[in-house]
C-alpha positions, 0 to 999 in steps of 0.5 A: 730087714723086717718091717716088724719090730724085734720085740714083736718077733721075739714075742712071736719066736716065745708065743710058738714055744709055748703053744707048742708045750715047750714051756707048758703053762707053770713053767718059768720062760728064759729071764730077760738077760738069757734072751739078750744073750741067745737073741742077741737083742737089748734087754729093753727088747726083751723086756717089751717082748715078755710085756707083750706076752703078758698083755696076751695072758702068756706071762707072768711075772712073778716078783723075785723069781722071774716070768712064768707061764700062767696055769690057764695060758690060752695064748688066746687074748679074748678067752 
């Protein structure tokens, strides 16, 4: 068992993908109920994951449509 939370390696698991241009940046990510079913996490976990996504300018939700990849994703929190 890891010392490091499940969001927290989930978040790292979505951080990969989209640095390495899976989800290029405009492109939406995997609503939190996908990631339930293909992690198999709770969605309190994905929902803290795409938070923390979201604190590093990874994601962004939009209202009714779901959380994307902002255009100017740097997956750097100090640009």
């Amino acid at each position: 068992m890891s010392p490091v939370p499940r969001y927290r390696q989930l978040a790292a698991i979505l951080r990969k993908a989209i640095e390495a241009g899976e989800y290029p940046p405009g492109s939406r990510l995997p609503s939190e109920k996908t990631l339930t079913q293909i992690y198999g996490v709770a969605r309190e976990t994905a929902s803290k994951a795409m938070d923390a996504l979201a604190a590093d300018s990874l994601a962004v939700m939009v209202p009714g449509v779901g959380w994307h990849v902002p255009p100017e994703a740097t997956g750097n929190p100090d640009a």
